[in-house]
N, C-alpha and C positions, 0 to 999 in steps of 0.2 A: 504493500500500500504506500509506504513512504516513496521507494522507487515512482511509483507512477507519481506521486505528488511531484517530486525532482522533477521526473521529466516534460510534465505538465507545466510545472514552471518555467524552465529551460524554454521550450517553445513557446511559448506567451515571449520569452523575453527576448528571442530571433525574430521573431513576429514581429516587435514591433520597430525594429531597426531596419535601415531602407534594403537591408539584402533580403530578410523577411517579407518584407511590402510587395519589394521586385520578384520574388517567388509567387507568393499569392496570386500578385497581376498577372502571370508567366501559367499559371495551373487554369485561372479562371477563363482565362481568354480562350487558351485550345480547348477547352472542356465547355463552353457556352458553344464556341463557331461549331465543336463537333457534332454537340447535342442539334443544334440549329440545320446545321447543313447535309445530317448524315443521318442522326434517329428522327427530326420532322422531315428530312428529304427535302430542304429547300435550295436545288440546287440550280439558284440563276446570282452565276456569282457579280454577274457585270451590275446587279439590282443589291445586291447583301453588299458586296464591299462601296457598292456608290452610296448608302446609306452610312457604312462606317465612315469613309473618309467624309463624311457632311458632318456629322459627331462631334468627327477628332476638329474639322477645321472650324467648327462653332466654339470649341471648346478653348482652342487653342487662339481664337480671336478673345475672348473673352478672357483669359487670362493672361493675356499677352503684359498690361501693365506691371504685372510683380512676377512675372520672371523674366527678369535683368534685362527688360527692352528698354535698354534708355535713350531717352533721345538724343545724346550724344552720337548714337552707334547707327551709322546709317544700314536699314536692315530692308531699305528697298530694293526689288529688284526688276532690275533697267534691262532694257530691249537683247542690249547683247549680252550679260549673264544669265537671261533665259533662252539664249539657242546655248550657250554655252555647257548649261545645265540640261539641256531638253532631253538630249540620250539617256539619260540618268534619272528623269522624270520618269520618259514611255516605260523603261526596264522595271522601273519601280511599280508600276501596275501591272505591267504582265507577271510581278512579281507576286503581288496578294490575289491576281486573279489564280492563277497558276496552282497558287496555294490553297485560294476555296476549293479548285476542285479537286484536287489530291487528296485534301483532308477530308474527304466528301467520299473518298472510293476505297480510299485502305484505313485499317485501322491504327489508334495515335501512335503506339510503337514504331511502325515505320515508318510515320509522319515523322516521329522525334529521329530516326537512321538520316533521313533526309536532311534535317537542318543542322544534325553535326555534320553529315558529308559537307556542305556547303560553308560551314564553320571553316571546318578542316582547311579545304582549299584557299580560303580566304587569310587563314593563319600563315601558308607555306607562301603565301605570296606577297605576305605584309611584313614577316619578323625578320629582321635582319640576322640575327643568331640561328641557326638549326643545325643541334650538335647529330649526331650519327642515329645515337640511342631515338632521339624525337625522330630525326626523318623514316626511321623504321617505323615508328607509331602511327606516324601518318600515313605512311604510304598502306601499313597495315588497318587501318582504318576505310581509305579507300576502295582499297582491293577488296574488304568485307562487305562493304559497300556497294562496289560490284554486282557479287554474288549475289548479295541480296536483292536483288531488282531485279537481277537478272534470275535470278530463280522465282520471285514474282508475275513475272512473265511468262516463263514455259511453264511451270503446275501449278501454282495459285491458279483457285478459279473466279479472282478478279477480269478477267478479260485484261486487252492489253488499254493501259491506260498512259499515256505520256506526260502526264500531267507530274507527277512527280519527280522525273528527270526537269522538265522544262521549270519546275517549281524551284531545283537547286541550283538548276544554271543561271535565271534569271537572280535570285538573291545573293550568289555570289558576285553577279556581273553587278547589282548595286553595291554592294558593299567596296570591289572597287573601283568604281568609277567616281565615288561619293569622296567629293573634299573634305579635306578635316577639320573644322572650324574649332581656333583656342578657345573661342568665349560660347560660354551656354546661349548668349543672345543669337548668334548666329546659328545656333544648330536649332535652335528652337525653329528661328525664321526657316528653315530647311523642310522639318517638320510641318509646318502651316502650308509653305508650297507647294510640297506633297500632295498634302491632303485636297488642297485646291483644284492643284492641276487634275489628279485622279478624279476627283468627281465632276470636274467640267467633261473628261473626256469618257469617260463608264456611265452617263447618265444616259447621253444620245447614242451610246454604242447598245442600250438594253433597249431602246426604243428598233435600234434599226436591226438589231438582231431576232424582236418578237423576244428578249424576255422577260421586259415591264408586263405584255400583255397575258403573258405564261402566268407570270406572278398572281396578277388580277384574280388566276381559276384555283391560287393553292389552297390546299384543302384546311388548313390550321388558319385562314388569314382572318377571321372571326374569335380568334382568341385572345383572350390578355395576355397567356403565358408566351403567345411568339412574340408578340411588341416588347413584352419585358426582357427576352434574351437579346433579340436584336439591339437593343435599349443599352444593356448590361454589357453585351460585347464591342459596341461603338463606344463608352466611357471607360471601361478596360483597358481596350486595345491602345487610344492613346494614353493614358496615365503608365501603361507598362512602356511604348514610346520614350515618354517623359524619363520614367526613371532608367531607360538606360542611358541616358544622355547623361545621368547624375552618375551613373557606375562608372562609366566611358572617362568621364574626366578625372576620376578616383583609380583608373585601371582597376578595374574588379569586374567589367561587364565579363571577360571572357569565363572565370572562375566561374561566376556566379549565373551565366547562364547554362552552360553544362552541366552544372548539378540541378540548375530548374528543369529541365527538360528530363533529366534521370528521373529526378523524383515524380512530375509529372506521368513519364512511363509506367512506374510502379501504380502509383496511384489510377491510371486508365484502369486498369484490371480488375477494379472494383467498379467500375459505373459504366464500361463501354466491354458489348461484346466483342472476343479475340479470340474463339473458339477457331478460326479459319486460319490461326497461326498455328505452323506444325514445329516439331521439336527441329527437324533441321534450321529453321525459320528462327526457332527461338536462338539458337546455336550462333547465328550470326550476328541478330541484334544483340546478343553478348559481346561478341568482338569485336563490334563495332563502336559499341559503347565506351569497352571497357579499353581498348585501343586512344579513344578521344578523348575519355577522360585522362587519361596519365598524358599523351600529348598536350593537351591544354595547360595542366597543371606541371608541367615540365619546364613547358616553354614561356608560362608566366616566373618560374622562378628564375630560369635561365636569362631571362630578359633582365629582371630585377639587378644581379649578382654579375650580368655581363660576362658571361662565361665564353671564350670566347676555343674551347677544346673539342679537338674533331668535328670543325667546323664544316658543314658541306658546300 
């Protein structure tokens, strides 16, 4: 009994510090979209994410005065840093589209395989150190990676879906194409134009695709409980946004997103059925996991400590 008190405690008291916070947001967000997109079946992502990014960009107008928008800090953006940025905009919606619908076809395990793969790759192409031991990790990482997709495709009886490949390439391709602004004011402003540009161009594309009009016939749209998720995952999804911009400047997003996404994993297993995952299946998002996590946590220390042995 004392134990469980401890550990009760213990968690109340991660809980409420911002890598806590950023967990929660990171567990709520994939577990509302999945429930949303996958157990009500509401799969018109061009109409779900053009409602998030309305959310996030109300949200983000709205609080724009107390987070460090000052008006010293010029955070408009002029004719020629929007072609400049435009590649990195489009990538950035084919990026959460790509995403609803992956998340929408397989279940969050190999959802969470997919955004360490993309992790990963973004890691090997960002850290300037990668001692021997990490590039093995990684490459061991991918390669599980591989497998696993690839084995998705020939006997999973998902059908073949591309949407998860095009889901890692696309968020890797943002991450780097995406400048790296010193000051929160400017990543916030990143953040806002995001959300902008995304729903200027996802609104007329669900019109001219027929899936506004798809939406009109779904079967849940007479419920309170779908407006409350959609609701719950457009104020999530930016507030988890938000605080990783707060990790990002503290260097801690990478740590701490990899153990959100584990935990997450673990956690699906109780609210989302995974029945159609088989032990070879489990065998990989084992080593894929557990390959990403010691890569990640290797190569944050290594960075730290500037280790500069068996340099590749």
């Amino acid at each position: 009994m004392g134990f469980l008190c401890i550990s009760a405690v213990s968690i109340y008291k991660y809980i409420k510090t911002e890598n806590g916070i950023f967990l929660l947001l990171f567990i709520l967000t994939i577990f509302v979209n999945k429930y949303v997109l996958s157990v009500l079946g509401f799969t018109y992502p061009s109409v779900y994410q053009g409602w998030q990014t309305l959310v996030g960009a109300f949200i983000l107008l709205y609080l724009r005065p107390s987070l460090f928008m000052s008006n010293e800090e010029n955070n408009r953006l002029t004719c020629y840093n929007f072609f400049k940025i435009l590649p990195n905009l489009l990538i950035y919606v084919g990026s959460i589209v790509s995403g609803s619908k992956a998340l929408s076809t397989i279940p969050v395990p190999l959802f969470i395989c997919a955004q360490n793969t993309s992790a990963v790759c973004v890691m090997l192409c960002t850290l300037k150190n990668v001692n021997l031991f990490d590039f093995i990790l990684s490459i061991t990482a991918l390669v599980s990676s591989l497998f696993l997709f690839l084995y998705i495709e020939i006997v999973m009886p998902f059908g073949y879906h591309p949407w998860p490949i095009f889901f890692m390439l696309t968020t890797t391709l943002v991450e780097l194409t995406t400048p790296s602004y010193e000051s929160n004011a400017k990543e916030i402003s990143k953040l806002y134009y995001r959300n902008i540009f995304s729903f200027i161009i996802l609104m007329p594309s669900s019109l001219y695709l027929g899936e506004a009009f798809s939406a009109l016939q779904f079967k849940y749209l007479d419920q309170v409980g779908f407006y409350a998720c959609c609701t719950v995952s457009g104020i999530a999804g930016i507030f988890l946004q938000l605080y990783s911009v707060r990790l990002l400047k503290k260097k801690q997003f990478n740590n701490n997103c990899i153990f959100a996404r584990i935990a997450t994993l673990f956690i699906s297993l109780l609210f989302f059925n995974s029945s159609l995952i088989t032990i070879p299946l489990w065998l990989l998002i084992f080593v894929q996991c557990s390959s990403t996590l010691m890569f990640t946590y290797n190569s944050h220390c290594n960075e730290n400590k500037g280790s500069q042995e068996f340099l590749i």
